[in-house]
Steps between C-alpha positions, in 0.01 A plus 500: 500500500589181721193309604396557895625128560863612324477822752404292773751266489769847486350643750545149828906496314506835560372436887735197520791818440385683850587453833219306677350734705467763220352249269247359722366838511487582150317160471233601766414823270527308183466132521544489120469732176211673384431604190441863600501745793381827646677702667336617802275841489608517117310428234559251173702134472855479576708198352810391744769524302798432697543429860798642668650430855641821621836595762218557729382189505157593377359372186395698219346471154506696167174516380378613136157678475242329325298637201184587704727718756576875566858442358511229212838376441703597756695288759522630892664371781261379811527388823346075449311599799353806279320228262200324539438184316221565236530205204150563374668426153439835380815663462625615148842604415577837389650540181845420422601874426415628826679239736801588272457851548419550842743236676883531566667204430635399807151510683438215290834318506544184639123390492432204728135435398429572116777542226221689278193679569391598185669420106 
């Protein structure tokens, strides 16, 4: 897994890609990377892996469920405004087996802020 500096440092290029007014407000809901995230009115740690600007002009993010949460492994596509900031430190990644099994590759093409969640 890259270190949070390595995913910081992904995540401003990534900004840098935007047009201004679209990246100023992703930077007002996330001034930088955490480590993990909630999801709002769901329980368990989410890990932001991949951040996607849409047709629509509207950011979102592919998030992979945490060990502690109601789905373990799998990856789901959320609105960045859906997310809360959480980076108690907490968050554990599922198992290997189940972000293979439960993910379609080309949710998880083309990631912009880590090349490997889990080995």
């Amino acid at each position: 897994m890259l270190s949070k500096q390595d995913r910081e440092k992904s995540f401003q290029h990534w900004l840098e890609t935007l047009p201004k007014s679209i990246a100023d407000g992703t930077r007002s809901l996330f001034p930088g990377i955490a480590d993990c995230y909630r999801i709002k009115g769901k329980p368990g740690h989410f890990f932001m892996y991949k951040l996607s600007l849409y047709s629509d002009d509207i950011v979102r993010c592919v998030v992979v469920h945490g060990k502690d949460s109601y789905a373990p492994g799998i990856a789901r596509l959320v609105l960045m405004t859906d997310l809360d900031k959480c980076d108690c430190g907490t968050f554990e990644p599922p198992k290997h087996m189940l972000l293979v099994a439960f993910t379609t590759p080309n949710v998880l093409q083309g990631c912009s802020i880590v090349s490997e969640l889990v080995q």
